[in-house]
MARVO-715568 format. One line per 5 residues: number of its first residue (from 1); for each residue x, z, y of N, C-alpha, C. Coordinates in Angstrom, 2 decimals. Example, Ala and Ser with C-alpha at 12.3 -4.5 7.8 and 13.67 -1.06 7.14 Angstrom:
# residues 2
1) 13.19 7.80 -5.69 12.30 7.80 -4.50 13.20 7.80 -3.30 ~ 12.85 7.08 -2.25 13.67 7.14 -1.06 12.90 7.87 0.03
This chain:
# residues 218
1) 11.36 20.35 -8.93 10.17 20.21 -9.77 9.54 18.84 -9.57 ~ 9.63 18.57 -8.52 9.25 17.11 -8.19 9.57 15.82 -8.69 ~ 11.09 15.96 -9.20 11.79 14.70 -9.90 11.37 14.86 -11.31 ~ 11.50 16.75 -12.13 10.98 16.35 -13.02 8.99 15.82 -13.49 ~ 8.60 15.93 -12.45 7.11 15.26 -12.51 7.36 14.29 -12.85
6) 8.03 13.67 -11.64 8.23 12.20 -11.78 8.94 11.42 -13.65 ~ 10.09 12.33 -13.59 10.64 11.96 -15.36 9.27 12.15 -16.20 ~ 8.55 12.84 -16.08 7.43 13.48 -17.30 6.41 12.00 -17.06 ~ 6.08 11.65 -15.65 5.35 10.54 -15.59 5.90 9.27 -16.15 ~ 6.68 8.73 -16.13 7.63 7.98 -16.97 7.58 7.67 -18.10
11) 7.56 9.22 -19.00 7.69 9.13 -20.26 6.73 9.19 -20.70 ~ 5.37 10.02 -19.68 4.14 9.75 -20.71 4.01 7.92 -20.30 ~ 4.17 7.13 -19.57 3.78 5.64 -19.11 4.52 4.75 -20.18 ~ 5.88 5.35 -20.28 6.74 3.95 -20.68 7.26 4.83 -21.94 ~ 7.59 5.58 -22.34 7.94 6.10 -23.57 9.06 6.09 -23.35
16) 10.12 5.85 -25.22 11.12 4.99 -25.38 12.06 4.26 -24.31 ~ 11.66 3.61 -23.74 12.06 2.35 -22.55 12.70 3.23 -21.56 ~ 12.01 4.01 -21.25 12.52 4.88 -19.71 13.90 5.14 -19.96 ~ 14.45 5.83 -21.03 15.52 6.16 -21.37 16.66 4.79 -21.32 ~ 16.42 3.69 -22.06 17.11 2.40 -22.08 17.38 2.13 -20.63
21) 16.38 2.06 -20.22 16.35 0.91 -18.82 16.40 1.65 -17.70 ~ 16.38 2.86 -18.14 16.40 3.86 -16.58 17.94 4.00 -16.65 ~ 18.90 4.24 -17.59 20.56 4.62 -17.93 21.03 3.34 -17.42 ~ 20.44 2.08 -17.94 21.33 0.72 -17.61 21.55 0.58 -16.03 ~ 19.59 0.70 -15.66 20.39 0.69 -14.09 20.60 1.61 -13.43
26) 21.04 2.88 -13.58 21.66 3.74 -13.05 23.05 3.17 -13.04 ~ 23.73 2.74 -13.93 25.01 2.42 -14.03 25.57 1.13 -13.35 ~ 24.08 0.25 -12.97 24.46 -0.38 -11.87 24.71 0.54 -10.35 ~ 24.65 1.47 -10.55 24.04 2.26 -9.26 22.85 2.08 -8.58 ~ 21.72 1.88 -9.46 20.61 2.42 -8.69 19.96 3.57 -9.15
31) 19.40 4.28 -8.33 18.68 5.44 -8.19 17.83 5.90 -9.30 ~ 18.76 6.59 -10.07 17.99 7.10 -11.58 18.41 8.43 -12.13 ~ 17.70 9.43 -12.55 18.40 11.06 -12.39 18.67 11.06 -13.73 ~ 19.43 10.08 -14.90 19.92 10.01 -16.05 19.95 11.52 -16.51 ~ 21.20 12.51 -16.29 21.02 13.77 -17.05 19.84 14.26 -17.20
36) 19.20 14.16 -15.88 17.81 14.95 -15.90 17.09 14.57 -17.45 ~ 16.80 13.25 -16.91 15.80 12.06 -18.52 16.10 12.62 -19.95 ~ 17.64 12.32 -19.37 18.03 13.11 -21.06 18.05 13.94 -21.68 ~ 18.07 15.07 -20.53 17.57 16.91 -21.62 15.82 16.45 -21.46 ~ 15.34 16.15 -20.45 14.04 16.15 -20.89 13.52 15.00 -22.26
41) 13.88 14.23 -22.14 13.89 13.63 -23.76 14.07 14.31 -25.04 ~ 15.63 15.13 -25.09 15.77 16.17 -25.62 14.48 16.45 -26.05 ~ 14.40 17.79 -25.16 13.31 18.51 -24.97 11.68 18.03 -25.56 ~ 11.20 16.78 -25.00 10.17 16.03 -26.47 10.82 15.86 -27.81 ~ 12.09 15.19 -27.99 12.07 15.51 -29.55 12.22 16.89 -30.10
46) 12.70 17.94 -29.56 12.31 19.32 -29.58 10.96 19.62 -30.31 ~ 10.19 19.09 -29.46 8.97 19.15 -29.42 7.72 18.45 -30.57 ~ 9.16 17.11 -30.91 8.60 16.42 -32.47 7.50 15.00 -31.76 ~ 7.90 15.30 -30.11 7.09 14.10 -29.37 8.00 12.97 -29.74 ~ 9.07 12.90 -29.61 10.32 11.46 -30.09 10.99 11.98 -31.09
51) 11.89 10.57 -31.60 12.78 10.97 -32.38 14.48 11.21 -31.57 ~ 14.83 12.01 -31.86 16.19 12.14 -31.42 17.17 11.16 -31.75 ~ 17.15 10.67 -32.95 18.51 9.57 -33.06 17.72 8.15 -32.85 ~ 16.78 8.17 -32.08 16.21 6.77 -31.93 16.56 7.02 -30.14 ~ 16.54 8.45 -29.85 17.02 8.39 -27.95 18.50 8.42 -27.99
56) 19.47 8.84 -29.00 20.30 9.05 -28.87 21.30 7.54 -28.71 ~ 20.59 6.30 -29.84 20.54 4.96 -29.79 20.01 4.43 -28.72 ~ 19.20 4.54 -28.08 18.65 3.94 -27.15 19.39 4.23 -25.54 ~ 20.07 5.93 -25.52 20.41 6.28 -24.38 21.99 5.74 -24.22 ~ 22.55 5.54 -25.63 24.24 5.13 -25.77 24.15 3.66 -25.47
61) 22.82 3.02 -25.66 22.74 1.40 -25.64 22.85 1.12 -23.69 ~ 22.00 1.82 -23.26 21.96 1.73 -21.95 23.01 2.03 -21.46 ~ 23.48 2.57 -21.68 24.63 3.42 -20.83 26.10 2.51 -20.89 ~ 26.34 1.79 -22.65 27.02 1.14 -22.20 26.64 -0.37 -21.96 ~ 25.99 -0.73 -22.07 25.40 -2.34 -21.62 25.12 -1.99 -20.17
66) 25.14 -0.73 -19.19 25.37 -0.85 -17.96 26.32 -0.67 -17.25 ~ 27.24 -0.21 -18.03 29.33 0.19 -17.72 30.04 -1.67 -17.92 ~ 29.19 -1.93 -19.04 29.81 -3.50 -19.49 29.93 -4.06 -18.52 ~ 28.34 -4.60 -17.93 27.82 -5.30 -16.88 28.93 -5.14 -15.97 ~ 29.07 -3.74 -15.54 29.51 -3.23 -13.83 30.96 -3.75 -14.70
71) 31.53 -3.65 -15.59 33.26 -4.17 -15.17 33.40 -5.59 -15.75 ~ 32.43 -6.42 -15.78 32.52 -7.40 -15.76 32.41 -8.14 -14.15 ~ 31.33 -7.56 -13.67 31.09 -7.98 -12.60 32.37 -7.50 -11.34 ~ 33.16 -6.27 -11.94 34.49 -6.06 -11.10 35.33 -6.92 -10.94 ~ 35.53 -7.36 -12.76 36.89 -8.54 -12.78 36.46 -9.21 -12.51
76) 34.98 -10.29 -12.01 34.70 -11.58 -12.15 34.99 -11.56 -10.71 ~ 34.16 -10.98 -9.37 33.46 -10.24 -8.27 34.89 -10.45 -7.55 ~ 35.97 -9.02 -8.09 36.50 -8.85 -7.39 35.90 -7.28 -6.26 ~ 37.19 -6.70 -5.53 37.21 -5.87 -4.35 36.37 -6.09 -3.10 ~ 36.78 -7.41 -2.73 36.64 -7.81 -1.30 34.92 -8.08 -1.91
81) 34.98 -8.61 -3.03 32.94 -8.77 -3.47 32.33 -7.37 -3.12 ~ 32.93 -6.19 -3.97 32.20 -4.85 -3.77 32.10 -4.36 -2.60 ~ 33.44 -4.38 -1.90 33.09 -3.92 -0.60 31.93 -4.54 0.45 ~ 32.02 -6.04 0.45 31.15 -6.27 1.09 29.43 -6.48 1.16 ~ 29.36 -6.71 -0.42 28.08 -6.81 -1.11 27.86 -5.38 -1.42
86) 28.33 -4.66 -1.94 28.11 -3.31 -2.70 27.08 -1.99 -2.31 ~ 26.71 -2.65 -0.38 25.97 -1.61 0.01 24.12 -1.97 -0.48 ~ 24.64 -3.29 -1.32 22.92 -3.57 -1.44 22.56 -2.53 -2.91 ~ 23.99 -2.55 -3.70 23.81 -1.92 -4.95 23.85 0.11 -4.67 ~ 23.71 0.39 -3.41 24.23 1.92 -3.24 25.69 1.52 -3.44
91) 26.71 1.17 -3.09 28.11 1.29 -3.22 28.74 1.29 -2.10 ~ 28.81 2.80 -1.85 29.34 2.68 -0.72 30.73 2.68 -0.67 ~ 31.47 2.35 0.73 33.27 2.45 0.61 33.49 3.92 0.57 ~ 33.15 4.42 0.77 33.34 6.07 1.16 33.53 6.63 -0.65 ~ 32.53 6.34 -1.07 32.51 6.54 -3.04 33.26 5.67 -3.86
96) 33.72 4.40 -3.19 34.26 3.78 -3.62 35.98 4.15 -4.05 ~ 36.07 4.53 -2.52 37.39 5.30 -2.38 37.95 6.30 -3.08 ~ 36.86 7.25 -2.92 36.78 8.67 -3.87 37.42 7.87 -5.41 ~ 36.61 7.05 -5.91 36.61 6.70 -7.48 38.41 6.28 -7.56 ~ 38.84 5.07 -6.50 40.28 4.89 -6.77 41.44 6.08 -6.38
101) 40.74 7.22 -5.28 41.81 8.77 -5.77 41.58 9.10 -7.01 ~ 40.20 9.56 -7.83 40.46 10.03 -8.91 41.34 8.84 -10.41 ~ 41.02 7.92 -10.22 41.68 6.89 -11.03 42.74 7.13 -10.71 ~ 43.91 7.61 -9.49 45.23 7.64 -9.45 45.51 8.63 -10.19 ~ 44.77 9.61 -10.28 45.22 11.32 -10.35 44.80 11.00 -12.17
106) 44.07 10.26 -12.56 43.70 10.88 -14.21 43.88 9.46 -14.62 ~ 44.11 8.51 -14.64 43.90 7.16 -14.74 43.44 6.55 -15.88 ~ 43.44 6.18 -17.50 42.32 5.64 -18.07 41.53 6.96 -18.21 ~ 41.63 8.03 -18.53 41.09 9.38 -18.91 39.58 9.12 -17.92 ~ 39.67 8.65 -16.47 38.61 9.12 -15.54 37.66 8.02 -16.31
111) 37.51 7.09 -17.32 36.49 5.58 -18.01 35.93 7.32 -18.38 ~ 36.67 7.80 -19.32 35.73 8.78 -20.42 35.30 10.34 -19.65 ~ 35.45 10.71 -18.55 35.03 12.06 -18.06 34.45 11.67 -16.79 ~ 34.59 10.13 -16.75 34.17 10.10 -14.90 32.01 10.39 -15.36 ~ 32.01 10.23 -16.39 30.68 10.17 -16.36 29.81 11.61 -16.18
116) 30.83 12.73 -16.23 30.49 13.74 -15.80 30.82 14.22 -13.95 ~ 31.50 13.44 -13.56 31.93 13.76 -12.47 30.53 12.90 -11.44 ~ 29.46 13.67 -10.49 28.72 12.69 -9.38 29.39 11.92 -8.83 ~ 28.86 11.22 -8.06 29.13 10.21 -7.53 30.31 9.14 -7.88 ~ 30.64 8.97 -9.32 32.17 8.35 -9.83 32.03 7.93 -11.12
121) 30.68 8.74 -11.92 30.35 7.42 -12.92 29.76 6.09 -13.02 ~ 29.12 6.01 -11.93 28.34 5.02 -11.19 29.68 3.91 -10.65 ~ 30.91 3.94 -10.77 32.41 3.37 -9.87 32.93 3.16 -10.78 ~ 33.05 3.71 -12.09 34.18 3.47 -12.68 34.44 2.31 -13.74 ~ 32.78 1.61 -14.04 33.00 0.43 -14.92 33.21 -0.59 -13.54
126) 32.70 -0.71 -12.35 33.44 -1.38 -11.45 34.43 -1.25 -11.24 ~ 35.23 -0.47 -10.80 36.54 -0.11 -10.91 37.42 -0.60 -12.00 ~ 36.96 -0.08 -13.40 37.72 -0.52 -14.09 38.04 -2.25 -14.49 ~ 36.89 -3.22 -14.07 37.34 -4.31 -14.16 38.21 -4.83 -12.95 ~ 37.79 -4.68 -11.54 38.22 -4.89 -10.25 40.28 -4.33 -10.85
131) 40.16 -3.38 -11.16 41.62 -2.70 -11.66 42.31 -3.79 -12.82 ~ 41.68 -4.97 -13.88 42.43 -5.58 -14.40 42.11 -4.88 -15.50 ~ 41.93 -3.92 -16.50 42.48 -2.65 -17.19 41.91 -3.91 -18.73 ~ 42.66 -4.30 -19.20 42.36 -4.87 -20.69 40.33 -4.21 -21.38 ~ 39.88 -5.38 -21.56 38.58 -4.70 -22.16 38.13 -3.28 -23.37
136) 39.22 -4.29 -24.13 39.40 -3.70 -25.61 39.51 -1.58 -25.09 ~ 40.77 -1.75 -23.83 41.04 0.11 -23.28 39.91 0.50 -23.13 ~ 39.02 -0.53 -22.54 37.94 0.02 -21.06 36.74 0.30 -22.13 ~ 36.32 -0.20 -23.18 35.58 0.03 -24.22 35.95 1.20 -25.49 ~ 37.57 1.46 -25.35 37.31 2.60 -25.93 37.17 3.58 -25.63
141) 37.60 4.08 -24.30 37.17 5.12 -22.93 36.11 5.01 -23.25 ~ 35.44 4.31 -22.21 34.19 3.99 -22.20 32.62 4.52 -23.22 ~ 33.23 3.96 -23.73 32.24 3.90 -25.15 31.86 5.36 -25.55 ~ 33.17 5.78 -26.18 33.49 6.84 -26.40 32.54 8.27 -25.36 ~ 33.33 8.08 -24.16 32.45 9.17 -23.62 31.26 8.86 -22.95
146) 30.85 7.49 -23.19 29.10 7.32 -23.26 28.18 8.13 -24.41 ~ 29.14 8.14 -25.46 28.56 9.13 -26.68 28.61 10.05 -26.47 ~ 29.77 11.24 -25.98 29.60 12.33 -26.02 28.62 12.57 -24.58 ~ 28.86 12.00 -23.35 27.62 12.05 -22.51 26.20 12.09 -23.11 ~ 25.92 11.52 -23.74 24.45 11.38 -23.76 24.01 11.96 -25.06
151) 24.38 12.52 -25.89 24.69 13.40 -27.14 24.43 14.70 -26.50 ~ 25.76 15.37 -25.37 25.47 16.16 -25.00 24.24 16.80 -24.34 ~ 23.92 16.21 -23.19 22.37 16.06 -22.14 21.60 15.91 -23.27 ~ 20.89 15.34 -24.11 19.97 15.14 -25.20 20.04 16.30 -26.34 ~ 21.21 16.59 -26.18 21.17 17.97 -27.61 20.87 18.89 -26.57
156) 20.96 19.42 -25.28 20.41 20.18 -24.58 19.17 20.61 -24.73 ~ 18.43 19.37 -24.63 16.39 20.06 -24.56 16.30 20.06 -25.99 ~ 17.09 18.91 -26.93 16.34 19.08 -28.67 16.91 20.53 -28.98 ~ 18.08 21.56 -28.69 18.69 22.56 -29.18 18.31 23.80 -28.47 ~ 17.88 23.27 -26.98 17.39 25.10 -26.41 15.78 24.71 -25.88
161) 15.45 23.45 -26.32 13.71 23.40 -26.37 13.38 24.08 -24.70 ~ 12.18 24.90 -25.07 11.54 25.46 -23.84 12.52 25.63 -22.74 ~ 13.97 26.30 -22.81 14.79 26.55 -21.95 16.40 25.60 -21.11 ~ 15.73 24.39 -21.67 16.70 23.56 -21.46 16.78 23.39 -19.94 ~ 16.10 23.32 -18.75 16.12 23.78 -17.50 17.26 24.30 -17.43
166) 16.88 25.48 -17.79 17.92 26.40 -17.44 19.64 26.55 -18.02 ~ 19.89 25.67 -19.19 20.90 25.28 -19.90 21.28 24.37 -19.06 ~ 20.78 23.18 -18.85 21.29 22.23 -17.82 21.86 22.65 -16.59 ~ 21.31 23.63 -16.12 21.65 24.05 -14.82 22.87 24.55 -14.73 ~ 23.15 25.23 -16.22 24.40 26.24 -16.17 25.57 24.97 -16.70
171) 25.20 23.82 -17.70 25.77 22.94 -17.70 26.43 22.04 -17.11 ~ 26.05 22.01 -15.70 26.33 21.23 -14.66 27.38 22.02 -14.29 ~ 26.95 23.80 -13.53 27.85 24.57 -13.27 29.05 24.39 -14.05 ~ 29.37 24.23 -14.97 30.51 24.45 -15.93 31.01 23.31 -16.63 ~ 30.96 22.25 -16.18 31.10 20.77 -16.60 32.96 20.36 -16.60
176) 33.29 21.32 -15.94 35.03 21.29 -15.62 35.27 21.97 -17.14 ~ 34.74 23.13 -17.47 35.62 23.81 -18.75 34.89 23.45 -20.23 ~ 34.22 22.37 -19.67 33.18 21.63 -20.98 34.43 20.69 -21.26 ~ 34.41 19.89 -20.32 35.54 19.12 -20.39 37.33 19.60 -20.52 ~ 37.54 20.57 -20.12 38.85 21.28 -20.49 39.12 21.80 -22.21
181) 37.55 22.08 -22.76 37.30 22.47 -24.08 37.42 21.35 -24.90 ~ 36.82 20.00 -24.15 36.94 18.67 -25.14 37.95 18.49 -25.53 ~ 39.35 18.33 -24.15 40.47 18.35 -24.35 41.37 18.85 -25.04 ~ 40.96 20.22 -25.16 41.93 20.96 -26.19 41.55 20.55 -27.64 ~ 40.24 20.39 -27.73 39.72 20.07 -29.36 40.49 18.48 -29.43
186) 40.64 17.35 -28.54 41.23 16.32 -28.78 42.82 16.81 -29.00 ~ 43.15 17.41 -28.28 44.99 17.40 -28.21 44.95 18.05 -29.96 ~ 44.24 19.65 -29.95 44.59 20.06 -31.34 43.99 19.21 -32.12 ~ 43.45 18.16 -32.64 43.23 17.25 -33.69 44.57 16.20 -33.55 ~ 44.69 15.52 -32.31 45.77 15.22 -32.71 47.37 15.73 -33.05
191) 47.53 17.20 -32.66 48.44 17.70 -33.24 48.73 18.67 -34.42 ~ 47.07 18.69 -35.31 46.72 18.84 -36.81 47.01 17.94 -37.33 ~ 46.86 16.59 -37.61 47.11 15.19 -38.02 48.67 14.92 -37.91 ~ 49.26 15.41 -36.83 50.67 14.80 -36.52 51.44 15.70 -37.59 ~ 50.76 16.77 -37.42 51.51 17.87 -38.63 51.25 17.73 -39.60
196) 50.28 17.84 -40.47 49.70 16.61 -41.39 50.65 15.51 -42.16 ~ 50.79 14.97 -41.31 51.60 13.87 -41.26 53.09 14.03 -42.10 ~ 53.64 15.11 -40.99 55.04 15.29 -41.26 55.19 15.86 -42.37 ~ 54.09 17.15 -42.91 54.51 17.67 -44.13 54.41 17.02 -44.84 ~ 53.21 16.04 -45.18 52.71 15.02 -46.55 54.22 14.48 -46.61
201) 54.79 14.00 -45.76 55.86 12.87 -46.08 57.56 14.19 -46.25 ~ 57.50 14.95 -45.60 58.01 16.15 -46.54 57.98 16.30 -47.83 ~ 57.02 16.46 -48.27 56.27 16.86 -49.83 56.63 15.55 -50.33 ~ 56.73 13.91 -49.48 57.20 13.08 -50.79 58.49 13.39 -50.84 ~ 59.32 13.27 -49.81 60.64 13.26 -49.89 61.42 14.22 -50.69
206) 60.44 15.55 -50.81 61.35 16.17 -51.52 60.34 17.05 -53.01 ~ 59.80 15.35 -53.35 59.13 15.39 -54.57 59.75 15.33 -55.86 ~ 59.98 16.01 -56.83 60.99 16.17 -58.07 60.92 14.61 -58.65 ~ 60.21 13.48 -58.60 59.77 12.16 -58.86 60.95 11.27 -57.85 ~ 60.88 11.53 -56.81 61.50 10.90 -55.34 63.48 11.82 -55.87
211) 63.30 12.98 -56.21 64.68 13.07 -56.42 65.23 12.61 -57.50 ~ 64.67 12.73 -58.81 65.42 11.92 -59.98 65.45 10.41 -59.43 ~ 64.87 9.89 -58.52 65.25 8.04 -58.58 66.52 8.35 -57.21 ~ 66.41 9.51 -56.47 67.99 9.67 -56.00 68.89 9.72 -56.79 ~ 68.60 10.76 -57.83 69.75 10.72 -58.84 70.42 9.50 -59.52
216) 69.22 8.98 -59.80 69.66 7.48 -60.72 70.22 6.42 -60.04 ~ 70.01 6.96 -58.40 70.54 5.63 -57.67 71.88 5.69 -57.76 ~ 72.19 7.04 -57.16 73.92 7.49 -57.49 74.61 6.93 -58.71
């Protein structure tokens, strides 16, 4: 109850802003309870206190102009930079480590789900530059599940209002088969499309138009 005082003080002080500038530097890794902000943001435009697609802009802006930053500062920086500087930013080796097991085990996949995982979304736009990984990849990861992150947490308080507390809570609990559900909706779109695909070009090939110019070729 205490942190959310603290979020409610925030937003009655700074409005708007809290959301921007509280996401950016979280993603440097400093000390900012982002999900929290964001169902409670939610939760005011719920309420008709904000607008929702002005937090929803504002929370995707932060989030990635603070992933940018951190893998720029990987590739520029370097390893031997994070490790030794990194404890001024909260970066510790211990989390650091953690972030390059899960990068072995899921590898670009962890840019777009690490942001659900503690202690590893805060690692992974460092990581991902320190790793080399082409920008253009690291921005479509990236990007990508900066949207559905902060879409999600924010449609929380605007969609269950008074009870978003308690949605969040169960949200967190279940953040593995949120993400197992994304997955299947990505794989079956792309294997609606692939099928898609094959019949359309079926249907030309064996279009009564496509066979008389066989005929005539003979």
């Amino acid at each position: 109850m205490e942190l959310l005082e603290k979020v409610q003080q925030l937003f009655g002080s700074y409005g708007y802003s809290v959301l921007f500038f509280g996401l950016l530097l979280e993603f440097i890794a400093l000390p900012f309870p982002g999900e929290t902000t964001m169902a409670y943001a939610g939760y005011l435009s719920y309420r008709g206190q904000l607008d929702f697609g002005t937090l929803v802009v504002l929370a995707f802006l932060g989030t990635t102009i603070g992933m940018t930053i951190t893998y720029f500062i990987g590739a520029k920086a370097g390893l031997p930079f994070i490790v030794k500087y990194g404890r001024w930013f909260l970066l510790k080796p211990d989390k650091l480590d953690k972030t390059q097991k899960w990068f072995a085990k899921y590898g670009y996949g962890l840019i777009f789900i690490g942001y659900f995982i503690p202690g590893v979304r805060h690692f992974t736009g460092y990581f991902s530059g320190i790793a080399a990984i082409p920008f253009r990849k690291f921005a479509l990861y990236a990007y990508s599940g900066a949207l559905f992150w902060v879409v999600l947490f924010l449609g929380i308080g605007k969609v269950f209002g008074p009870s978003w507390s308690a949605v969040f809570t169960l949200a967190h609990q279940y953040t593995a088969y949120i993400l197992a559900l994304v997955a299947l909706l990505v794989i079956a779109g792309i294997v609606y499309r692939y099928c898609n695909a094959l019949f359309a070009r079926s249907r030309r090939k064996h279009s009564p138009a496509r066979q008389r110019q066989k005929q005539n070729a003979d």
